[in-house]
Predicted model as a PDB file, atoms N, CA, C, CB and O in Angstrom, pLDDT in the B-factor column:
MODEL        1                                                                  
ATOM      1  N   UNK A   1      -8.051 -66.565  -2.442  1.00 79.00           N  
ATOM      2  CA  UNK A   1      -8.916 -67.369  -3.266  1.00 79.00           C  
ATOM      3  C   UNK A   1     -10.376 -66.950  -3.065  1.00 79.00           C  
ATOM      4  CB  UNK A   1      -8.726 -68.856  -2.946  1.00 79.00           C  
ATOM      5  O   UNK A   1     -11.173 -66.906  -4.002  1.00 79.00           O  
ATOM      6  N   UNK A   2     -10.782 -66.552  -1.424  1.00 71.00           N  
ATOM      7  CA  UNK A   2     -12.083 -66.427  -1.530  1.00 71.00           C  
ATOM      8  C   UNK A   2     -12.524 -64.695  -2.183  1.00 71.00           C  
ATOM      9  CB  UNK A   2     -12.644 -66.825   0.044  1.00 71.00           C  
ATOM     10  O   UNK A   2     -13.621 -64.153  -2.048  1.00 71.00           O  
ATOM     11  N   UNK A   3     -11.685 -64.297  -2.665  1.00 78.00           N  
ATOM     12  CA  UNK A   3     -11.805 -62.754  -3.402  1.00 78.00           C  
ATOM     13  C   UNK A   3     -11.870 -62.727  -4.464  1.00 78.00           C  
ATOM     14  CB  UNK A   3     -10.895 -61.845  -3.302  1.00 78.00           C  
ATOM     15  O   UNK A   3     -11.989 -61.659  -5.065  1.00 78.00           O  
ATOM     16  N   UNK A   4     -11.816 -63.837  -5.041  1.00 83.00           N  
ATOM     17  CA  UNK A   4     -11.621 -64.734  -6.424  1.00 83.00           C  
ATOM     18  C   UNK A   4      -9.849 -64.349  -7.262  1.00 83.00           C  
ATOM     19  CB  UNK A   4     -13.217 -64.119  -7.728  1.00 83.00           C  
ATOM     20  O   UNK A   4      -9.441 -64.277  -8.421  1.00 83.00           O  
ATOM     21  N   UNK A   5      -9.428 -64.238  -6.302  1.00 90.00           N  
ATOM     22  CA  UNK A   5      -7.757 -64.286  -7.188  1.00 90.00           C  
ATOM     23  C   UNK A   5      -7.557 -65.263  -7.861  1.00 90.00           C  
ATOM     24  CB  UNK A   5      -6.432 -64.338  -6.381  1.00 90.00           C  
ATOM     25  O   UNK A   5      -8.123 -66.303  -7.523  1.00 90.00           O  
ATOM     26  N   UNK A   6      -6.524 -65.257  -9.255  1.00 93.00           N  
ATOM     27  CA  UNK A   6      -6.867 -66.296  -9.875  1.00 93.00           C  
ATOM     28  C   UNK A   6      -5.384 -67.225  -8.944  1.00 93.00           C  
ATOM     29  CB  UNK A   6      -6.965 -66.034 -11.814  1.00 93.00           C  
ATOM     30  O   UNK A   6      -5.325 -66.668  -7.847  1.00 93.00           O  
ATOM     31  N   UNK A   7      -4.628 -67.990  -8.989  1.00 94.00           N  
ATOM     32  CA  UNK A   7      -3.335 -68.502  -8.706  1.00 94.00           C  
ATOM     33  C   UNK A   7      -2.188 -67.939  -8.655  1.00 94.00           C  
ATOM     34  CB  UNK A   7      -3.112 -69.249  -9.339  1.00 94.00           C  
ATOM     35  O   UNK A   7      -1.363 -67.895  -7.743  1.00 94.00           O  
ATOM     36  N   UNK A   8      -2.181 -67.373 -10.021  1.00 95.00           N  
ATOM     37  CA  UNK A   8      -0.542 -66.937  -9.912  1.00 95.00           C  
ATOM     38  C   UNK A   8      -0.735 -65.481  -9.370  1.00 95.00           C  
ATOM     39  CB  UNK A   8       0.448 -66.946 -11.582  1.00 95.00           C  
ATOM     40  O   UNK A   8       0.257 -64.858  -8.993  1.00 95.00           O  
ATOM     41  N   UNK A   9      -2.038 -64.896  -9.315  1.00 95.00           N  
ATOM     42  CA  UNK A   9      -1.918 -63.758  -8.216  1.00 95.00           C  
ATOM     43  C   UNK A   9      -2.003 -63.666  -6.789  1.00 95.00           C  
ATOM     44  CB  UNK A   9      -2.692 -63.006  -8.426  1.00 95.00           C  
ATOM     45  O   UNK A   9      -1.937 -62.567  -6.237  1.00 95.00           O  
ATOM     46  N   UNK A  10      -2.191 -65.086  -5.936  1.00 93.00           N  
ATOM     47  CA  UNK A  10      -2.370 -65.598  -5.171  1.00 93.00           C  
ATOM     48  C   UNK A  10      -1.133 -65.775  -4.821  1.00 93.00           C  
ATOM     49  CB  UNK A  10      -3.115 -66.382  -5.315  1.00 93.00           C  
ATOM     50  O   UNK A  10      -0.796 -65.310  -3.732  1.00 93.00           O  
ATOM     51  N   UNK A  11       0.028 -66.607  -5.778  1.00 95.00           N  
ATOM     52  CA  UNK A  11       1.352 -66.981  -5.267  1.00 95.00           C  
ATOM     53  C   UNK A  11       2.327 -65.406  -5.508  1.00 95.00           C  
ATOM     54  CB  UNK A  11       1.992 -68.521  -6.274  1.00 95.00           C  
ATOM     55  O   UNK A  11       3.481 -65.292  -5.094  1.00 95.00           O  
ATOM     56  N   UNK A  12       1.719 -64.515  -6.106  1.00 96.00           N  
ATOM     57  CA  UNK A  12       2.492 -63.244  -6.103  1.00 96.00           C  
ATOM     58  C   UNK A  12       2.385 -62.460  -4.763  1.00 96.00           C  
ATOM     59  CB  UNK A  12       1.998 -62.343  -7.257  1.00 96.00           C  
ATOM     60  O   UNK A  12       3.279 -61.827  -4.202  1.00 96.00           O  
ATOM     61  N   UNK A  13       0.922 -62.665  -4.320  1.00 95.00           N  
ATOM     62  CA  UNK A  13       0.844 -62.406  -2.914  1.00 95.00           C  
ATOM     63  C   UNK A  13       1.606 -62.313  -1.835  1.00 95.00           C  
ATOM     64  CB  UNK A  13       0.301 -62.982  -2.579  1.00 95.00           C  
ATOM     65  O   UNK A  13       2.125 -61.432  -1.150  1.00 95.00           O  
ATOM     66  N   UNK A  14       1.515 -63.704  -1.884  1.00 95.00           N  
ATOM     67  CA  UNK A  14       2.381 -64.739  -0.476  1.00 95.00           C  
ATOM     68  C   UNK A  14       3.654 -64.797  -1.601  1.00 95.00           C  
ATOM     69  CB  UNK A  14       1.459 -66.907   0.192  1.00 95.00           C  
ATOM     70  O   UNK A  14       4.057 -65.910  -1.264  1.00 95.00           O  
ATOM     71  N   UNK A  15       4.006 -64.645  -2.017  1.00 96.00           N  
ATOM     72  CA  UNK A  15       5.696 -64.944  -2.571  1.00 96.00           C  
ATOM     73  C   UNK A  15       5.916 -66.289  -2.336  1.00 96.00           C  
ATOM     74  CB  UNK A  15       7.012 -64.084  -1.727  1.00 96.00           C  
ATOM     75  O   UNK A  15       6.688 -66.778  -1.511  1.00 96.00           O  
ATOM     76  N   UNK A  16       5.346 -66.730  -2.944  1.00 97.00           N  
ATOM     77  CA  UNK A  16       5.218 -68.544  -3.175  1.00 97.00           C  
ATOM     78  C   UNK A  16       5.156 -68.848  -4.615  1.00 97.00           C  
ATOM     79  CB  UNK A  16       3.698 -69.312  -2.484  1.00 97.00           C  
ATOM     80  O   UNK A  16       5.258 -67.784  -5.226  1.00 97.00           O  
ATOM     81  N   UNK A  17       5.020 -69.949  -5.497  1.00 97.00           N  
ATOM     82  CA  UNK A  17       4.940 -70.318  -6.686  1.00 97.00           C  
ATOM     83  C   UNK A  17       3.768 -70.614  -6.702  1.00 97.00           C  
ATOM     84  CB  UNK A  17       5.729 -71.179  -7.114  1.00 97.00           C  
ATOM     85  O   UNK A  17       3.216 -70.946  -5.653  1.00 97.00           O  
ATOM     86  N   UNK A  18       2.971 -70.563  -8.096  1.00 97.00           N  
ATOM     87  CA  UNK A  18       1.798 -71.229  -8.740  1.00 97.00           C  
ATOM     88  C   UNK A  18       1.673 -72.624  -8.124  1.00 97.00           C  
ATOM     89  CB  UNK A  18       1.963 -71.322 -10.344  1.00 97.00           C  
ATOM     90  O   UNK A  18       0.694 -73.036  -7.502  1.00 97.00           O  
ATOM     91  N   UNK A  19       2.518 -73.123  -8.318  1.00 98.00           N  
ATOM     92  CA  UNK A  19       2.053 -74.820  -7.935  1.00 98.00           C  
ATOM     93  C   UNK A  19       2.195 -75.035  -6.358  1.00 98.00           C  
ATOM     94  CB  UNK A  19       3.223 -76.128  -8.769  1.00 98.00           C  
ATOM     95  O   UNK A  19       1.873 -76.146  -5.937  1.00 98.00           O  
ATOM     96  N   UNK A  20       2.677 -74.017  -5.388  1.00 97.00           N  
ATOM     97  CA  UNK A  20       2.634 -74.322  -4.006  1.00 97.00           C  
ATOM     98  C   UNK A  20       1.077 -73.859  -3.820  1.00 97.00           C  
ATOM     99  CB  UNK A  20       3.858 -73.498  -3.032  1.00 97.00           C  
ATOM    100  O   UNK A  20       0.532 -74.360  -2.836  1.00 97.00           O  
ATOM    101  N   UNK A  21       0.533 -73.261  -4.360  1.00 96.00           N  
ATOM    102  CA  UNK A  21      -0.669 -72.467  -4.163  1.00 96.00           C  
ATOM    103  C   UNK A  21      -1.681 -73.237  -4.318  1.00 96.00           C  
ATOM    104  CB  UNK A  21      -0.822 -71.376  -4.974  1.00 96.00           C  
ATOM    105  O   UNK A  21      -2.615 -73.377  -3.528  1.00 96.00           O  
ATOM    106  N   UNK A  22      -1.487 -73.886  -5.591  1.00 96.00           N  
ATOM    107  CA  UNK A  22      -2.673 -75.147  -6.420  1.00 96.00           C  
ATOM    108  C   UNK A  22      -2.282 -76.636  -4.761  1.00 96.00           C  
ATOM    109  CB  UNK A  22      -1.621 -76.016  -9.103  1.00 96.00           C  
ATOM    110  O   UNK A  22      -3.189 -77.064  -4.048  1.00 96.00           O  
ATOM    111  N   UNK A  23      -0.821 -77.044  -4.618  1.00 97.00           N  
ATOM    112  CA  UNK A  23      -1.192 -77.491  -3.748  1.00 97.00           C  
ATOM    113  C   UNK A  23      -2.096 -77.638  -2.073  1.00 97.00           C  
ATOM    114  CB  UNK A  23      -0.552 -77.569  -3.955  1.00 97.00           C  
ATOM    115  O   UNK A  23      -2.677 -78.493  -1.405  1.00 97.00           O  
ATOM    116  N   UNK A  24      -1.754 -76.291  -2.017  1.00 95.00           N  
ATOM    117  CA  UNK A  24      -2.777 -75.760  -0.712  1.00 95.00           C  
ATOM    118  C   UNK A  24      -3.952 -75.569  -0.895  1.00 95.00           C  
ATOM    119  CB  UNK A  24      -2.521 -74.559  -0.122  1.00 95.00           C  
ATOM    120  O   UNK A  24      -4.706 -75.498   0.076  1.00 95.00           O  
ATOM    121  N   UNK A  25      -4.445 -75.428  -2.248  1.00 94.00           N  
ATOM    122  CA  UNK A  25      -5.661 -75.667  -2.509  1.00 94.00           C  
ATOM    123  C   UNK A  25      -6.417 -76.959  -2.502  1.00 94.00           C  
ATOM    124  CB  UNK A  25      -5.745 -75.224  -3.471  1.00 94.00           C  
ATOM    125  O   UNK A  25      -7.591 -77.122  -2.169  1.00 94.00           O  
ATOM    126  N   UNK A  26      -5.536 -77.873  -2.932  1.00 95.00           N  
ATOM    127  CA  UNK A  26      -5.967 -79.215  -3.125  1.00 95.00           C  
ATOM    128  C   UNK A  26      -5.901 -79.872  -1.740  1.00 95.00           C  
ATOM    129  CB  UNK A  26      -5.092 -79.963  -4.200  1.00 95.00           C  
ATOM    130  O   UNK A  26      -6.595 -80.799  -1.322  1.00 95.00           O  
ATOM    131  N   UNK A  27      -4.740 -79.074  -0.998  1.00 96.00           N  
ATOM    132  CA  UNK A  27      -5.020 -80.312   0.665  1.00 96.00           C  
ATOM    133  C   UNK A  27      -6.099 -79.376   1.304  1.00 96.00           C  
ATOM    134  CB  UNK A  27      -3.227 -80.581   2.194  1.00 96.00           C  
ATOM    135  O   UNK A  27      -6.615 -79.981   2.244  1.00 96.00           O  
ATOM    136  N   UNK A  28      -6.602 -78.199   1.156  1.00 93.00           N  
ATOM    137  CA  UNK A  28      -7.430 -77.642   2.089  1.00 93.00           C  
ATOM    138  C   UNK A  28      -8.790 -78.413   1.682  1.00 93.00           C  
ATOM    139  CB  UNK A  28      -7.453 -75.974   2.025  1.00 93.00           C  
ATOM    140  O   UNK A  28      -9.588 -78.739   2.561  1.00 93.00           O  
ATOM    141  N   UNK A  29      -9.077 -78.752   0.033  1.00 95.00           N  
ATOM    142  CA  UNK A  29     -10.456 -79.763  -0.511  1.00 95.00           C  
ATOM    143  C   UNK A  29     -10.001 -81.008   0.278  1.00 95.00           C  
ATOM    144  CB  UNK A  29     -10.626 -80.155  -2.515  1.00 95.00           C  
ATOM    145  O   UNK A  29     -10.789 -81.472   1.103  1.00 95.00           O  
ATOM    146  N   UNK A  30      -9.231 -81.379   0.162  1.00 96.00           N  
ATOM    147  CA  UNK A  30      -8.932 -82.825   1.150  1.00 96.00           C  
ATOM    148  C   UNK A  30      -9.868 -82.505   1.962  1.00 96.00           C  
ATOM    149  CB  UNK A  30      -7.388 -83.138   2.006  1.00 96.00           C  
ATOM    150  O   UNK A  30     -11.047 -82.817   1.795  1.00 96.00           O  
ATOM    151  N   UNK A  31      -9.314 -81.689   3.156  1.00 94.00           N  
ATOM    152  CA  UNK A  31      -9.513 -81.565   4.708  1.00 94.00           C  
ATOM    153  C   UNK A  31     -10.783 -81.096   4.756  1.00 94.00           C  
ATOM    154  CB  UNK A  31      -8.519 -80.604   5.526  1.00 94.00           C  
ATOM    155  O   UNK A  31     -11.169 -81.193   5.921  1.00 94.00           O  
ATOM    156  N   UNK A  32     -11.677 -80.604   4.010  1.00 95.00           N  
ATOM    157  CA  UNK A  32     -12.641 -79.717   3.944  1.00 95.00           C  
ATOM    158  C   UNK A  32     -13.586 -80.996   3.684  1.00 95.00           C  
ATOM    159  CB  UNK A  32     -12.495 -78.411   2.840  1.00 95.00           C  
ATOM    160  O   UNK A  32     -14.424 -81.324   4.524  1.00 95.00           O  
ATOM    161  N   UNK A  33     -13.412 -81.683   2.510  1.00 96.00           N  
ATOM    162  CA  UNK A  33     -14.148 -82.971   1.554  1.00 96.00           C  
ATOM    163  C   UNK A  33     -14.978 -82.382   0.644  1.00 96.00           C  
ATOM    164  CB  UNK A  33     -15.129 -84.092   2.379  1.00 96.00           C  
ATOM    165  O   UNK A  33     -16.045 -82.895   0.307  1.00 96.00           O  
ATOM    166  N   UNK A  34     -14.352 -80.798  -0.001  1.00 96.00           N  
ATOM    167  CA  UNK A  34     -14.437 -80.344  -0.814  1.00 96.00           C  
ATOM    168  C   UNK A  34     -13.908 -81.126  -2.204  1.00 96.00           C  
ATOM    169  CB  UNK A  34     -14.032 -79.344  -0.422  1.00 96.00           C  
ATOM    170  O   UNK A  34     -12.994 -81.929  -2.387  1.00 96.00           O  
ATOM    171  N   UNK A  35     -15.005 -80.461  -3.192  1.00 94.00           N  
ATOM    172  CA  UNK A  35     -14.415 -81.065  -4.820  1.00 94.00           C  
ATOM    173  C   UNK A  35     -14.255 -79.827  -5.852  1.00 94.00           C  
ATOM    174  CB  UNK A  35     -15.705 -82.281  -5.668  1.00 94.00           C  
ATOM    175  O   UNK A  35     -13.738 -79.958  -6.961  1.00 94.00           O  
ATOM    176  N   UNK A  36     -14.814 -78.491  -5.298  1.00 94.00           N  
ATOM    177  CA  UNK A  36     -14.649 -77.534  -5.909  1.00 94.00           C  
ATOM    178  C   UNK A  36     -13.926 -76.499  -5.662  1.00 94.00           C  
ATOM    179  CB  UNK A  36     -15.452 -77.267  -6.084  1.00 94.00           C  
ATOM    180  O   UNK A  36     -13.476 -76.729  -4.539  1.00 94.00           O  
ATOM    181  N   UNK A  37     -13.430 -75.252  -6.094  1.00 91.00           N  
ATOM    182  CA  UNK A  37     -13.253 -74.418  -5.243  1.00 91.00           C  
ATOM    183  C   UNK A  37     -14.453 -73.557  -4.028  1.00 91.00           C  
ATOM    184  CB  UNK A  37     -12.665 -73.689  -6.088  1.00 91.00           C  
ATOM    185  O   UNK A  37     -14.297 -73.300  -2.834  1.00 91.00           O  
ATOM    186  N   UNK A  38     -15.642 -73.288  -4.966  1.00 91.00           N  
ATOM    187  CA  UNK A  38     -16.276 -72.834  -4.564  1.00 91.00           C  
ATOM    188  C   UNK A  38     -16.848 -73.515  -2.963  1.00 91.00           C  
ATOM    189  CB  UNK A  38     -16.910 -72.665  -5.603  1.00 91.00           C  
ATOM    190  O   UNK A  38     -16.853 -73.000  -1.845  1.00 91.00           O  
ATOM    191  N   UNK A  39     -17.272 -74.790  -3.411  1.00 94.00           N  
ATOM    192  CA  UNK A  39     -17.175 -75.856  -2.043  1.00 94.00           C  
ATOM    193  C   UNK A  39     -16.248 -75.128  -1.174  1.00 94.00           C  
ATOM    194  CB  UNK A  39     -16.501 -77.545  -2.352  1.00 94.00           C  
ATOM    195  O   UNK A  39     -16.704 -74.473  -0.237  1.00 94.00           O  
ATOM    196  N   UNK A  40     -14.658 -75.197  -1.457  1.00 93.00           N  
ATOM    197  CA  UNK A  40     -13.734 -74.987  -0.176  1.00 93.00           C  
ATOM    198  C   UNK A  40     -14.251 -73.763   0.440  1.00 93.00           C  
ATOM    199  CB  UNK A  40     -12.091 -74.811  -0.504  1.00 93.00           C  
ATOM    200  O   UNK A  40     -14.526 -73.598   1.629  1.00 93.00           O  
ATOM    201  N   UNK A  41     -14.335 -73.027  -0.409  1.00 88.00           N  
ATOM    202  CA  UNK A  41     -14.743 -71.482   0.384  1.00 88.00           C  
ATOM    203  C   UNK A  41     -16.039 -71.540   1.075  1.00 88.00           C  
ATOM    204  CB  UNK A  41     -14.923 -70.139  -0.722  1.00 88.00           C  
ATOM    205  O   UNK A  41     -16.245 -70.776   2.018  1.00 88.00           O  
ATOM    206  N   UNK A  42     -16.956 -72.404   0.677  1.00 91.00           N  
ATOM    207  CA  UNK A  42     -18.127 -72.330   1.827  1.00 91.00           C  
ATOM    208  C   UNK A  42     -17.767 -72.754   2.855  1.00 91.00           C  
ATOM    209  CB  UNK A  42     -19.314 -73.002   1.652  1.00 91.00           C  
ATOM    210  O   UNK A  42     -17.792 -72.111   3.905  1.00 91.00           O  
ATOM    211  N   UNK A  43     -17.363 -73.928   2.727  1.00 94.00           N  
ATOM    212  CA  UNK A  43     -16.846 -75.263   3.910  1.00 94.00           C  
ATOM    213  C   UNK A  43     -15.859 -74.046   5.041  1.00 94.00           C  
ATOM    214  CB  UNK A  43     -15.366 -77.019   2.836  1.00 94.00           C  
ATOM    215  O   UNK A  43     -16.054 -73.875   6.244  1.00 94.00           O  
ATOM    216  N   UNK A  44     -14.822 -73.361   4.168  1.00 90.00           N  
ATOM    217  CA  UNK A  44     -14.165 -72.791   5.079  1.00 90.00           C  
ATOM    218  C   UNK A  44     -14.388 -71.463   5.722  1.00 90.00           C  
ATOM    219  CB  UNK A  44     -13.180 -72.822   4.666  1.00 90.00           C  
ATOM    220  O   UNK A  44     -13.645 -70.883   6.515  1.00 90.00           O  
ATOM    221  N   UNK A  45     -16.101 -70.897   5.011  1.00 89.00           N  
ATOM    222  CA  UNK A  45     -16.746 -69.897   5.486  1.00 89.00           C  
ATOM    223  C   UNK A  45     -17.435 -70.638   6.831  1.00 89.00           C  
ATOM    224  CB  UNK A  45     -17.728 -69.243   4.348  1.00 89.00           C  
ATOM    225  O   UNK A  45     -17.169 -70.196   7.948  1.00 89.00           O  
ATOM    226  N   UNK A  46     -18.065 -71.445   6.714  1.00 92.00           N  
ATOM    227  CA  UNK A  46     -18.778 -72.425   7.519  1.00 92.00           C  
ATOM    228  C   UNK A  46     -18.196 -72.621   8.917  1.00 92.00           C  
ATOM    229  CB  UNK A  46     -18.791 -73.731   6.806  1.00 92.00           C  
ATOM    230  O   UNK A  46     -18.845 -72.792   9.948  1.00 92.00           O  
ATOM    231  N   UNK A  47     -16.517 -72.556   8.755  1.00 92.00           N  
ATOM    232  CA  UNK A  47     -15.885 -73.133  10.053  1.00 92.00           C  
ATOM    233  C   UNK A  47     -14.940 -71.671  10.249  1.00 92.00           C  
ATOM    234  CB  UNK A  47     -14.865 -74.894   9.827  1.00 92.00           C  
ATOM    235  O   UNK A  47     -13.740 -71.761  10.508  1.00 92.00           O  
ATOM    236  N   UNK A  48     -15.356 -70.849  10.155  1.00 90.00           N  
ATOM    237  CA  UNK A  48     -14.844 -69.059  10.722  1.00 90.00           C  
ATOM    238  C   UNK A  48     -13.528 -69.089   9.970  1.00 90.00           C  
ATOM    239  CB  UNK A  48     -14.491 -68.684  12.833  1.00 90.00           C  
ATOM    240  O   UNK A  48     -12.919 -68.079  10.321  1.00 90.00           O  
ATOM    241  N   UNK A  49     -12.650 -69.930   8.910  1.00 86.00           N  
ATOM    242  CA  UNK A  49     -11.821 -69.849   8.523  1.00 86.00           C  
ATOM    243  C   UNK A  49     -11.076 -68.753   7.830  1.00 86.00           C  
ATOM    244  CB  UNK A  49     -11.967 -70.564   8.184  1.00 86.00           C  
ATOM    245  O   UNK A  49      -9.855 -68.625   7.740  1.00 86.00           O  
ATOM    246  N   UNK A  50     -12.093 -67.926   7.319  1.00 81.00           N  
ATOM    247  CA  UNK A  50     -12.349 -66.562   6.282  1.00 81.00           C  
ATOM    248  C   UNK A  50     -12.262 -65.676   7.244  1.00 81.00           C  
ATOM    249  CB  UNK A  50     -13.843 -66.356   5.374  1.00 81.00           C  
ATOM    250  O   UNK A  50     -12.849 -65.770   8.322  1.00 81.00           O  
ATOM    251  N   UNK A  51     -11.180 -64.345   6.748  1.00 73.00           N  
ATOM    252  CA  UNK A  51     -11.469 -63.249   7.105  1.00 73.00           C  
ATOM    253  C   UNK A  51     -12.287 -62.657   5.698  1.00 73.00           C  
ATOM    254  CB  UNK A  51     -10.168 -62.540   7.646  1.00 73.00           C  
ATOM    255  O   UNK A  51     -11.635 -62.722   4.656  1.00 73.00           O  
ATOM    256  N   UNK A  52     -13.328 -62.229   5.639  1.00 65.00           N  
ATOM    257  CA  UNK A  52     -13.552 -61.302   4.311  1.00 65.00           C  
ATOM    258  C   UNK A  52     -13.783 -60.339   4.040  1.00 65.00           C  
ATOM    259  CB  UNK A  52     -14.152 -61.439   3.704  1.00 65.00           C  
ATOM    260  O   UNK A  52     -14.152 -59.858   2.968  1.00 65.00           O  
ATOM    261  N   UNK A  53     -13.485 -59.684   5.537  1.00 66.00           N  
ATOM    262  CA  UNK A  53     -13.681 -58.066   5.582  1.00 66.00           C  
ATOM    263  C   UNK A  53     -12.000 -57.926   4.808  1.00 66.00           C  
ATOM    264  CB  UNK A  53     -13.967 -57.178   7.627  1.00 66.00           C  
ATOM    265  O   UNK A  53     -11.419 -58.963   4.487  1.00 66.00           O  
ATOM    266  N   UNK A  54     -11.327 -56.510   4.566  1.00 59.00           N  
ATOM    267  CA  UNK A  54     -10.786 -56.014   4.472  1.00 59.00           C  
ATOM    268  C   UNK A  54      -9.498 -55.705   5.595  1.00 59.00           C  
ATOM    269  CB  UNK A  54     -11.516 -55.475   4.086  1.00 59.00           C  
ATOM    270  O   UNK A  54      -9.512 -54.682   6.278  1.00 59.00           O  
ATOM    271  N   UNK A  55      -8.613 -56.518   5.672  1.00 57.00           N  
ATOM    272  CA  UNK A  55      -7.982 -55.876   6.849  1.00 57.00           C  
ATOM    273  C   UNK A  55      -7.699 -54.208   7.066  1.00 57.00           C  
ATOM    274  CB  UNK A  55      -6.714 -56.527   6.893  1.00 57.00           C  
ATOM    275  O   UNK A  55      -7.819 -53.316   6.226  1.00 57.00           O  
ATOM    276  N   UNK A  56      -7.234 -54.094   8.648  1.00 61.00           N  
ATOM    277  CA  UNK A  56      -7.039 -52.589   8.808  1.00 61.00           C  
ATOM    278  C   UNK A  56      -5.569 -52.364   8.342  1.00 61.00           C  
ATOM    279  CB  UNK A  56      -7.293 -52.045  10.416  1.00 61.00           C  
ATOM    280  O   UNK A  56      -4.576 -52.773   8.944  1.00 61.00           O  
ATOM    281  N   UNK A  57      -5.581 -51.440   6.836  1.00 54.00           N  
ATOM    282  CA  UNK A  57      -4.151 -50.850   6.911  1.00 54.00           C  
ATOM    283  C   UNK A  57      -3.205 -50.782   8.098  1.00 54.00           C  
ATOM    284  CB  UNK A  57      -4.255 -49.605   6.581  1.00 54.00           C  
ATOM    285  O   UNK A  57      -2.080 -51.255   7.937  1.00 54.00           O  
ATOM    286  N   UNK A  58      -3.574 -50.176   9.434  1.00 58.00           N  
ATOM    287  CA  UNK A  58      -2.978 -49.898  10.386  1.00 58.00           C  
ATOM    288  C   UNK A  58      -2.451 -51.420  11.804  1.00 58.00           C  
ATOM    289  CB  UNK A  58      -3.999 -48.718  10.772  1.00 58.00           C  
ATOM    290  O   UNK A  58      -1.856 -51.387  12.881  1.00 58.00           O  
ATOM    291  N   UNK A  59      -3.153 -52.644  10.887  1.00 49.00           N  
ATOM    292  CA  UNK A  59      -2.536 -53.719  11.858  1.00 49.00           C  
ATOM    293  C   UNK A  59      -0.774 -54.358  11.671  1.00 49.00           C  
ATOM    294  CB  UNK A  59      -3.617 -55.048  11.635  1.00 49.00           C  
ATOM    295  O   UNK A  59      -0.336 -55.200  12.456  1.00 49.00           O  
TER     296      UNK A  59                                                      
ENDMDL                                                                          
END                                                                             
């Protein structure tokens, strides 16, 4: 999400469905006391939650 994927490329990712995805979005604004997306991603930049480098091919 914080790379801006839209959902259903998000649940193609993780091999999950669209709507498991929208839900993890919505409890992470819960927990966060986020109302946006953009909100969640600060909130969860804020608390080291984000990797946003690039992982290493080789991990």
């Amino acid at each position: 999400m914080a790379t801006g994927m839209k959902d259903d490329a998000i649940a193609r990712v993780l091999d999950i469905s669209r709507r498991t995805v929208q839900k993890h979005v919505s409890e992470a604004g819960s927990a966060l006391g986020a109302r946006t997306r953009f909100q969640i991603a600060l909130r969860a930049a804020e608390r080291g939650w984000l990797r946003l480098e690039a992982p290493d091919s080789n991990e």
